[in-house]
N, C-alpha and C positions, 0 to 999 in steps of 0.2 A: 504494500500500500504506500504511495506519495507521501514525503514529507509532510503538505498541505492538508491530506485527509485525516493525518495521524493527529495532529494537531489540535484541529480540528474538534475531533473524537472526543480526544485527552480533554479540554477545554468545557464542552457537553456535558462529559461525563460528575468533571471537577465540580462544575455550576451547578450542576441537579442534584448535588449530594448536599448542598450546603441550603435547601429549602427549609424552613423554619416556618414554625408559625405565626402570624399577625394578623389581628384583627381589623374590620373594615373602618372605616371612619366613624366609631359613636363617639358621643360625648354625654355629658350629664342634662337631663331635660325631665321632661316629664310628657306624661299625655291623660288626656282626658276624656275619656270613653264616653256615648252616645248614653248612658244609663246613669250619668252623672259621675261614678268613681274616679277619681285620680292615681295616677300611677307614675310611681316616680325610680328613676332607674337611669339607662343612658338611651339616646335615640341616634340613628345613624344619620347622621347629615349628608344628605345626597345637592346637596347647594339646588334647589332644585330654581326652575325659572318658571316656566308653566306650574299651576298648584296644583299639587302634588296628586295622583293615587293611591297610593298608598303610604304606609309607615312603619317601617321596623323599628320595634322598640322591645329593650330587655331588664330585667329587674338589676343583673349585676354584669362584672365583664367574662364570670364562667357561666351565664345562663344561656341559652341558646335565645335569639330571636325569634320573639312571633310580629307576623305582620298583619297590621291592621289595617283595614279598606277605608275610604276618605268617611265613608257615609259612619264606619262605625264608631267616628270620635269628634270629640266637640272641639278639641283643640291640642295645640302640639306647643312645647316650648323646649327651648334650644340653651343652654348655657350661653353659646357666643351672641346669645341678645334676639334671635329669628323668633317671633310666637306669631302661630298661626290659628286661625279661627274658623270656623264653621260656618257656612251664612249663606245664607239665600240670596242673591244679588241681581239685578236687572241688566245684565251685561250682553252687550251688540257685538259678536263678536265678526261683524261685517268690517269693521272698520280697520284698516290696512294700508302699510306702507308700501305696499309693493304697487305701485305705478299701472301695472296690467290688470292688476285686480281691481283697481279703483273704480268706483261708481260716478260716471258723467255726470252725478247733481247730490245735493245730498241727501243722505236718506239714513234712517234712524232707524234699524228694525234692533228692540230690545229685546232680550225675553228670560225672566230669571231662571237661575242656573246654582245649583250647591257647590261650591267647594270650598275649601279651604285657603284661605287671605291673610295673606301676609295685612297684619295687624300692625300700623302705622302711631296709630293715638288710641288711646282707650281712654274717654272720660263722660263730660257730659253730651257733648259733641265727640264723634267718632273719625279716623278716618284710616280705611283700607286699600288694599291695592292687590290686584293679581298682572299678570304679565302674560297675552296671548300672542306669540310670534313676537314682534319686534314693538311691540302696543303695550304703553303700560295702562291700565283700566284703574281710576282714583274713584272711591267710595266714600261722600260722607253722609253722616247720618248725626242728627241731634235729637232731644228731646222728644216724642212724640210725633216724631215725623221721621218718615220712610228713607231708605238711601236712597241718594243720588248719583247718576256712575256720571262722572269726570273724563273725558277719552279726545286724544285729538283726532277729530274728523277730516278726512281731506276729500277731494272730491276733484275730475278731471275737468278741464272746459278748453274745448275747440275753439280757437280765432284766428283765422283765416288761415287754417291747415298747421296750426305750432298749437300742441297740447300744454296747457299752462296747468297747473298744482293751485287750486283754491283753499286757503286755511280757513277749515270750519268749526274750530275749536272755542265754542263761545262759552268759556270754562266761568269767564266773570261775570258775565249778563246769569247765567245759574245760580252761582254762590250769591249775586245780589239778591234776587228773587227768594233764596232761600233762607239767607239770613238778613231780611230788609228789615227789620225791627231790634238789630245790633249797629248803631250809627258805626260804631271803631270800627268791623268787618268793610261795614261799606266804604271808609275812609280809605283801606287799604290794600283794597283789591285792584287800583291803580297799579300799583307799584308788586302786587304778587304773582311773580312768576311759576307756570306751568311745570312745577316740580319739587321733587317729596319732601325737601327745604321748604319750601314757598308756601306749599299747601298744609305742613304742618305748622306753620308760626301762622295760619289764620286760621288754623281750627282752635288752636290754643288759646288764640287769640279772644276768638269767643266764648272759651271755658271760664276763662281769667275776668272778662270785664263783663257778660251778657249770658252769661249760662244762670241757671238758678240757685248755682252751689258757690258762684264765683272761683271753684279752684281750679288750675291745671290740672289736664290727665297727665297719662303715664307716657311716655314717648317710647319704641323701639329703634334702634337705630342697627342695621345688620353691618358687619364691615365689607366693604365692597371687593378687597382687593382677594379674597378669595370664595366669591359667592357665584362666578361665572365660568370662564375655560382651564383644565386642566392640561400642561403639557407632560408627557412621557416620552423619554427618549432614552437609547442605549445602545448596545451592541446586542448583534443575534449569533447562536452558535448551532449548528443543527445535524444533521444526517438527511441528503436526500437519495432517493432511490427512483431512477428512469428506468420504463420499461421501451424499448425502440423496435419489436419484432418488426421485418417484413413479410408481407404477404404476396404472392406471386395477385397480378393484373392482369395477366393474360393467360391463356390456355395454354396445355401441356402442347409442346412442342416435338422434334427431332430429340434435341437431349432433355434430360432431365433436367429442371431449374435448381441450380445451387445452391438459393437464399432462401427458400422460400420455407419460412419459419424462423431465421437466423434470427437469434436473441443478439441486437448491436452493444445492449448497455446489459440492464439487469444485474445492476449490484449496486450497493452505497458509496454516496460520495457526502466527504464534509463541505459542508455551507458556512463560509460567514458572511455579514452584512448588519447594516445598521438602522433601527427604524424609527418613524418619530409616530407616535400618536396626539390626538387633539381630541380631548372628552369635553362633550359639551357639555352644559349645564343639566343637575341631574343624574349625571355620570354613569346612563344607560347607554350612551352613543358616542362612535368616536371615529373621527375622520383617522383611518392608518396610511399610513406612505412607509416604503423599507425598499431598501437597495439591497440586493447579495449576488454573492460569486461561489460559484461550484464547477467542480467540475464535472463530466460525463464522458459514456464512451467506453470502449473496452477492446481486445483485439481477439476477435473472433473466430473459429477455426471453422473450416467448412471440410465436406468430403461427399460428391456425389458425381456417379456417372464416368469414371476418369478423372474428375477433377478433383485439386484439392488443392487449400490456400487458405489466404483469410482475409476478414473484411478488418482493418483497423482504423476504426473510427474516436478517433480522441481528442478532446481538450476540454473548454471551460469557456463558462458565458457569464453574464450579466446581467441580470434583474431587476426592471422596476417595476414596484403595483403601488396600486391607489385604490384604495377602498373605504368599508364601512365596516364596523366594527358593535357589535352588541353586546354589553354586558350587565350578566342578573346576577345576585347574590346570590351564594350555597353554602348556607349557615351561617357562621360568624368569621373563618377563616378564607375562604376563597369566593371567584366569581367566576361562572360560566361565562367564555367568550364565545361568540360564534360571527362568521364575518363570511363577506364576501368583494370580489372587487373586480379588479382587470390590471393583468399583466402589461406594459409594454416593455414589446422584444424586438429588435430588428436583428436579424442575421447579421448583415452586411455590421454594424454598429457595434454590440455585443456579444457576438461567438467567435472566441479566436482556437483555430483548429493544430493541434499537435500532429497530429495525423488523419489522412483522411484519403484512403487508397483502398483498393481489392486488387489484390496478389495471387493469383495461381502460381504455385510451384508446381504442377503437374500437369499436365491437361493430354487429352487423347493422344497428343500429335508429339508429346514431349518437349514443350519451350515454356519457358516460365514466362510470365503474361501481367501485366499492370497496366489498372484501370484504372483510372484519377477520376472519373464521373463523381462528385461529390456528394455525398449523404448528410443536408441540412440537419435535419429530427427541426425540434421545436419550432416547425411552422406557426402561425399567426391564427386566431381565432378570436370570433368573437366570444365563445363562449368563456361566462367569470370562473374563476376560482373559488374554492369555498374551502371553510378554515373553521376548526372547534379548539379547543381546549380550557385549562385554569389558568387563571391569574391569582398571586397569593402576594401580597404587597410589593416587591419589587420585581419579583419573579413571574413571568408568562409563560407557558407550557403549550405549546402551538403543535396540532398538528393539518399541513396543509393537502390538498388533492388541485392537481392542474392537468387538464385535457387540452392538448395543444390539437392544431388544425391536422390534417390528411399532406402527406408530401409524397414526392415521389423518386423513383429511382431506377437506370436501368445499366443493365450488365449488355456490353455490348460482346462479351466473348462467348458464352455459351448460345449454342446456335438453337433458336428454335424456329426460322424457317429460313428456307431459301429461296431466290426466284430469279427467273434468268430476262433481262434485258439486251437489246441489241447488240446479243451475244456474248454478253458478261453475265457474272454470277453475281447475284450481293447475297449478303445473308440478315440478319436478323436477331437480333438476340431478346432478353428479358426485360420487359417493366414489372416494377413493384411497385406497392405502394405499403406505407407505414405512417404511424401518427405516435410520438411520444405523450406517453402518461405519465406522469408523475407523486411521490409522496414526499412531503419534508417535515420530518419532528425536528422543531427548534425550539431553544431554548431564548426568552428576550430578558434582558436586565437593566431596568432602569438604573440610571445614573443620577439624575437629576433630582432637585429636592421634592418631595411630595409636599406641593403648596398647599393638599386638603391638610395635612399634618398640623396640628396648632402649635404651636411656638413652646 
């Protein structure tokens, strides 16, 4: 075996022994079940951005997690400051940044919806927020009167063939109407800007000089810098295994076809390369990108008919994919990954060949014989890749399958017909056709700090 696969190997092996165990990201919180109970323990923080489905939460850090569904609890609270709440809310959730999706006029379709809300102010005046796609949705609610959803509305408008963005977020003509019998609110909705700053010091606002109690609520404030994307990046070490059979494409001929079965690879080679992941909020999804290099290939013996020789086809390519990435909890220590994506390969770019001939040292007539017809393998397809394994804190345990496209191949020494031309003979020999399949168990190892990690 090459110095490069031993390595390789040794490296794989090294890194897979040294798996330990670590828990997913809980911390201290509590939750509060639809039946009234509290329950206090640690909750796993999934940073989520859209509110949530559910909720893993466990009494200690050797109890196992049970996960609670959104509808089965009244509320969630978080150590690092996140409390979420339960609520019934009037939310449109038509309204969108996206330019194509946008409604040529404006239009208001609300309609209430349960989930769980990021809980901004708790007092006599209220205000919440949830997050749909790129749209923050502001909730307030006082005294005896209903919530209000807060949302920037935009809306397209045609003039003379240039699509212009009309801002229909009338967030202060709302809050006036709503609190028009607190002068100070209405003094200062001039000057309150469209954001969770802005809209908490006028809800306060109204707690402090125009609520009934006169006192401030309670304010939440989440820290920003680790409540959105997660990066993972490291090096990968692995074992891949090609299968390159060819299959004879044409009918039995004059001689017997030589290849037809010939196993070109079929055995392990070591991988390395390097990948970066990108978890998005929530940390069920993850954009993955990884480069690697392996090599393939092997030198193949044949013997049929008279003939005999070998096909050797060797060297080493180069790998990039882009994909998607899933991951769910499995218990308190690991995460099912499962993914899929798309390779790009170009031959010409990424496969550099060590060898890549068929040799007869025998053949009917007695002359040794070399063919240089070259034997690509890992054609192009469009068909993705697809990929399972665990993730255990820094450690990813991958194992991948690749179906590359249909190629071809022909042997022009073994005769399978002959036909005669204005008085010449030519002859004819073998197409094949083969497609490489492939497996790779790799091992990934984050390097970089885990920003879920609290300090």
């Amino acid at each position: 075996m090459r110095f490069f696969t031993r390595i390789a190997l040794l490296c794989f092996g090294l890194l897979l022994g040294t798996l330990q165990a670590s828990a997913q990201v809980f911390e201290p919180g509590y939750v509060v079940l639809a039946a009234g109970d509290t329950l206090r323990g640690e909750v796993e923080n999934n940073y989520w951005s859209a509110p949530p489905k559910d909720i893993r939460f466990r009494p200690t850090a050797q109890t196992p997690p049970t996960t609670y569904l959104a509808r089965q609890l009244r509320g969630v609270h978080l150590e690092s400051g996140r409390l979420l709440r339960r609520e019934v809310l009037p939310i449109d959730y038509t309204v969108t940044s996206d330019l194509k999706r946008m409604p040529e006029q404006l239009r208001i379709e609300q309609r209430p919806d349960t989930v769980l809300a990021d809980v901004l102010v708790t007092g006599a005046a209220s205000l919440l927020m949830i997050e749909d796609g790129n749209v923050k949705h502001y909730f307030v609610q006082r005294e005896q009167r209903p919530y209000i959803e807060l949302v920037p509305r935009k809306h397209r408008q045609n003039q003379g063939g240039i699509t212009k963005v009309v801002d229909a977020n009338n967030y202060r003509g709302q809050l006036e109407l709503y609190f028009l019998e607190c002068p100070s609110v209405v003094a200062a909705l001039p000057k309150t800007a469209f954001t969770e700053t802005g809209l908490t010091n006028l809800v306060q606002l109204y707690n402090r000089e125009c609520s009934t109690t006169r006192q401030p609520g309670s304010t939440n404030f989440v820290a920003k810098d680790r409540s959105r994307y997660r990066v993972v990046v490291g090096p990968t070490f692995g074992v891949r295994y090609n299968s390159h059979r060819l299959r004879l494409a044409d009918s039995p001929g004059l001689e017997p076809p030589t290849l037809d079965g010939l196993q070109a690879d079929g055995r392990p080679h070591g991988q390395l390369g390097v990948f970066f992941d990108l978890l998005f909020p929530g940390r069920q999804l993850a954009l993955h990108t990884a480069i690697s290099r392996a090599n393939f290939g092997r030198t193949a013996e044949l013997r049929a008919g008279g003939y005999e020789g070998t096909l050797d086809w060797r060297g080493s390519f180069t790998a990039i994919e882009i994909g998607l990435r899933y991951l769910r909890p499995l218990g308190t220590q690991f995460q099912l990954v499962a993914g899929t994506g798309l390779q790009l390969f170009s031959t010409d770019a990424f496969q550099r060949f060590e060898a890549n001939e068929l040799r007869y040292t025998t053949t009917p007539w007695g002359r040794n014989v070399v063919s240089r017809n070259e034997v690509y393998g890992f054609e192009s397809t469009r068909l993705p890749y697809l990929e399972v394994g665990l993730r255990q804190d820094r450690l990813t345990l991958m194992l991948q399958a690749r179906r590359y496209g249909l190629g071809g191949y022909y042997d022009p020494v073994v005769v399978r017909s002959v036909a005669q031309e204005s008085g010449m003979t030519y002859s004819s020999g073998y197409n094949y056709k083969a497609r490489t399949l492939s497996l790779t168990l790799s091992l990934a190892v984050q390097i970089n700090r885990n920003t879920d990690a609290k300090e």
